[in-house]
NUDREN-151721 format. One record per residue (C-alpha): residue number from 1; x negated, y negated, z negated; residue in one letter. Coordinates in nm, 2 decimals, decimal comma. Layout:
REM residues N
SITE   nr       x       y       z  rest
SITE  NUM       X       Y       Z     A
...
This chain:
REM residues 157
SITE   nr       x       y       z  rest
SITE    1    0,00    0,00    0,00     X
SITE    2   -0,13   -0,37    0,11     X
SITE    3   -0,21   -0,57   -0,23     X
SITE    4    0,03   -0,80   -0,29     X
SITE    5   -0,08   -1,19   -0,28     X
SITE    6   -0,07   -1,17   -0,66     X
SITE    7   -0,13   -0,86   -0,94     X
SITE    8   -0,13   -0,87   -1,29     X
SITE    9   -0,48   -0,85   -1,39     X
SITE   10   -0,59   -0,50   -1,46     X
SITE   11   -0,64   -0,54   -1,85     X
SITE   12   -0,26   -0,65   -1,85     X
SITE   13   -0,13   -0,35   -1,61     X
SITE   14   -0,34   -0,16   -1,91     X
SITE   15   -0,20   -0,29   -2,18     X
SITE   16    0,16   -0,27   -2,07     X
SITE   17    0,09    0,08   -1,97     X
SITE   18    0,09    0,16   -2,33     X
SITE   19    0,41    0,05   -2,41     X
SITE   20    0,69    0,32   -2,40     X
SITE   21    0,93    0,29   -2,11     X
SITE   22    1,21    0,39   -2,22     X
SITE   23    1,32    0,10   -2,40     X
SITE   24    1,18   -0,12   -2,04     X
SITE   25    1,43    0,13   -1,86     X
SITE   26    1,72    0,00   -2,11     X
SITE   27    1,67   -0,34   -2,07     X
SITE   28    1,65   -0,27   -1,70     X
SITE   29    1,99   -0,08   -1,62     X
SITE   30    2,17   -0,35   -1,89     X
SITE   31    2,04   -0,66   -1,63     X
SITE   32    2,12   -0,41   -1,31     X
SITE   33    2,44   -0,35   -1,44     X
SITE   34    2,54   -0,72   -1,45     X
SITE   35    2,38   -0,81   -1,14     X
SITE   36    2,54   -0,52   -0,90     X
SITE   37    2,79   -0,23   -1,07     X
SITE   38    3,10   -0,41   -1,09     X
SITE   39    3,02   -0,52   -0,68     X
SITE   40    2,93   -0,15   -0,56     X
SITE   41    3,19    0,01   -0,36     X
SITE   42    3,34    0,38   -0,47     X
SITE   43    3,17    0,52   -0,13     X
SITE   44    2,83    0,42   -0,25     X
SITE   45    2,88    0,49   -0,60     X
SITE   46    2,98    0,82   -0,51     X
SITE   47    2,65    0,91   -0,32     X
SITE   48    2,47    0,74   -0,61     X
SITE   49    2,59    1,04   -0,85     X
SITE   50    2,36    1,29   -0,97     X
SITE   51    2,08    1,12   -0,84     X
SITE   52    1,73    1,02   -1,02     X
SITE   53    1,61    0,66   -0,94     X
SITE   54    1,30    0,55   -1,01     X
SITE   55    1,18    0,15   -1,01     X
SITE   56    0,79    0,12   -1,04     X
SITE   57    0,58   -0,20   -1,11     X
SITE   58    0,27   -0,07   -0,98     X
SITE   59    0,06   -0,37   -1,10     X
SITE   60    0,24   -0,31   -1,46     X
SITE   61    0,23    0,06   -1,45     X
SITE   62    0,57    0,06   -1,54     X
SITE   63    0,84    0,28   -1,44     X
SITE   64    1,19    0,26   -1,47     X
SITE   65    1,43    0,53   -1,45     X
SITE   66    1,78    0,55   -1,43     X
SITE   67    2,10    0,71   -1,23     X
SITE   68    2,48    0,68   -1,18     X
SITE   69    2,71    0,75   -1,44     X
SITE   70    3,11    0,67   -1,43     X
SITE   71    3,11    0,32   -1,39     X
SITE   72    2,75    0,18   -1,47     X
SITE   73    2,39    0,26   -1,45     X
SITE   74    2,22    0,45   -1,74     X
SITE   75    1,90    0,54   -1,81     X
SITE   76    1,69    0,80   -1,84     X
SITE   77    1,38    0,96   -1,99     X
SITE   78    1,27    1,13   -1,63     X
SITE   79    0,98    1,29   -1,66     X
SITE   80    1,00    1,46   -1,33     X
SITE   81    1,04    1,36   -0,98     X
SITE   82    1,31    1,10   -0,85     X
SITE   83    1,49    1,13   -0,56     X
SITE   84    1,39    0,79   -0,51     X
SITE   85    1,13    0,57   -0,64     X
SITE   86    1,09    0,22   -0,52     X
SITE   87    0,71    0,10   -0,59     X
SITE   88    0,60   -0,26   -0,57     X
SITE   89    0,42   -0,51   -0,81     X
SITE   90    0,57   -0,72   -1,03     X
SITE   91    0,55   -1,05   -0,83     X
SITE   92    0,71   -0,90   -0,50     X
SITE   93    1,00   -0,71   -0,76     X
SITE   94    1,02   -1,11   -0,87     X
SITE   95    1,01   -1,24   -0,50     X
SITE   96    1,29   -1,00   -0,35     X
SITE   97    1,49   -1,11   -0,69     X
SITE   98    1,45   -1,46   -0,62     X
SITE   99    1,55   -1,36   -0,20     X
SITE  100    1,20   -1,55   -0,11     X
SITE  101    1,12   -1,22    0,05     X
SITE  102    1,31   -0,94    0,22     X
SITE  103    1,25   -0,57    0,20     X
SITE  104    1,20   -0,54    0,50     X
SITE  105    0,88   -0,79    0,52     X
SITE  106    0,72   -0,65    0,23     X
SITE  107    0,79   -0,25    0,38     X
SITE  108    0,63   -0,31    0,70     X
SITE  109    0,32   -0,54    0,50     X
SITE  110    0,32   -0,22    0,28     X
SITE  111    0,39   -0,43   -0,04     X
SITE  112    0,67   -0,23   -0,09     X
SITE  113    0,71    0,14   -0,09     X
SITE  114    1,00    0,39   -0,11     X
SITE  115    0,95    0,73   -0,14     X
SITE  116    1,20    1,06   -0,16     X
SITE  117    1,49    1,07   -0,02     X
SITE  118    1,54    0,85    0,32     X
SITE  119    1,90    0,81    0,29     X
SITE  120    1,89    0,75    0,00     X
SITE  121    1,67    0,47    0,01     X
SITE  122    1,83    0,36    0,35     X
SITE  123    2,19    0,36    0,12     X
SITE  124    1,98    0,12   -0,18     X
SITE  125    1,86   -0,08    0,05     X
SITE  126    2,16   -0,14    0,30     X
SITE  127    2,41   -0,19   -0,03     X
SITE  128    2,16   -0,48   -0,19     X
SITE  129    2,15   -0,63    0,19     X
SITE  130    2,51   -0,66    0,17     X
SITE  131    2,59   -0,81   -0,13     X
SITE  132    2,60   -1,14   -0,26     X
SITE  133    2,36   -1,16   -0,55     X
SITE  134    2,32   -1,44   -0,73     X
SITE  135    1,93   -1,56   -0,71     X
SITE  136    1,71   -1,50   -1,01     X
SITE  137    1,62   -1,84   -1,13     X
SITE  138    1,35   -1,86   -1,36     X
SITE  139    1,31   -2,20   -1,43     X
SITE  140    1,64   -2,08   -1,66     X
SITE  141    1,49   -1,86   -1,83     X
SITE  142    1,17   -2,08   -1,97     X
SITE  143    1,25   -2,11   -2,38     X
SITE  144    1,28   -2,49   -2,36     X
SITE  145    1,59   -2,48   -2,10     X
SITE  146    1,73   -2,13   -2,31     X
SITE  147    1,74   -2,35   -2,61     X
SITE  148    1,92   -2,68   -2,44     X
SITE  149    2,20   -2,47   -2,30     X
SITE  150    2,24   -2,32   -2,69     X
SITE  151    2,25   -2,66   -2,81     X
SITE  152    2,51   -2,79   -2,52     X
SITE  153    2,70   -2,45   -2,63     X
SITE  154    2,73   -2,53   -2,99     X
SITE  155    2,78   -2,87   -2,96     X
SITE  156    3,06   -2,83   -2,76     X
SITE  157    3,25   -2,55   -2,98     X
């Protein structure tokens, strides 16, 4: 896979390595369920049964695993294969969050890799394509701008 214009420094991927990932895969499935289960369509939740997903911040040495269950994502302790794993570093998971990139750009520049099951992926992929997600903005999530819209919040109670 072609590096991506920016990685977390190796000491960093190191360090996060150590942390378990089950609890990353928690946090994970809980924002994945807000962004995109309520949107899915029963055909493509119905191909999403039974199967093993697999997210994987190669610069992080993270992995997140999860699958289908009812009516939301859940995650899981998978400690074998997927049927799919989607690898890519941090900053190009943050750029195709933010839609300043598109999957298929960073495929074809090999910043982005799936691997396993070709439908499947093809399904993934097509499904995010088509909807309307609403653009990760970070600049809301700095502590200074968290903190103003608690204080607009409570003031306004």
């Amino acid at each position: 896979m072609k590096p991506s214009p920016f990685l977390l420094p190796r000491p960093v991927g190191d360090l996060l390595a150590k942390l378990p990932a089950y609890p990353g895969s928690l946090l994970f499935v809980t924002a994945l369920n807000v962004a995109l289960s309520r949107q899915l369509s029963p055909d493509v939740t119905q191909m999403l049964v039974g199967k093993k997903l697999r997210l994987r911040v190669t610069d992080a040495q993270w992995a997140f695993d999860f699958e289908w269950r009812g009516q939301r994502f859940v995650a899981t302790q998978n400690t074998g294969g997927a049927d799919l794993t989607i690898s890519a570093s941090a900053y190009d998971f943050v750029l195709l969050a933010r839609r300043q990139e598109d999957p298929d750009t960073l495929f074809f520049s090999r910043r982005l890799a799936m691997e396993g099951d070709t439908e499947l992926g093809l399904l993934v992929k097509n499904t995010i394509d088509a909807i309307e997600l609403p653009v990760l903005d970070l600049e809301r999530l700095k502590p200074v701008n968290v903190l103003a819209r608690m204080r607009h919040r409570l003031a306004h109670r």
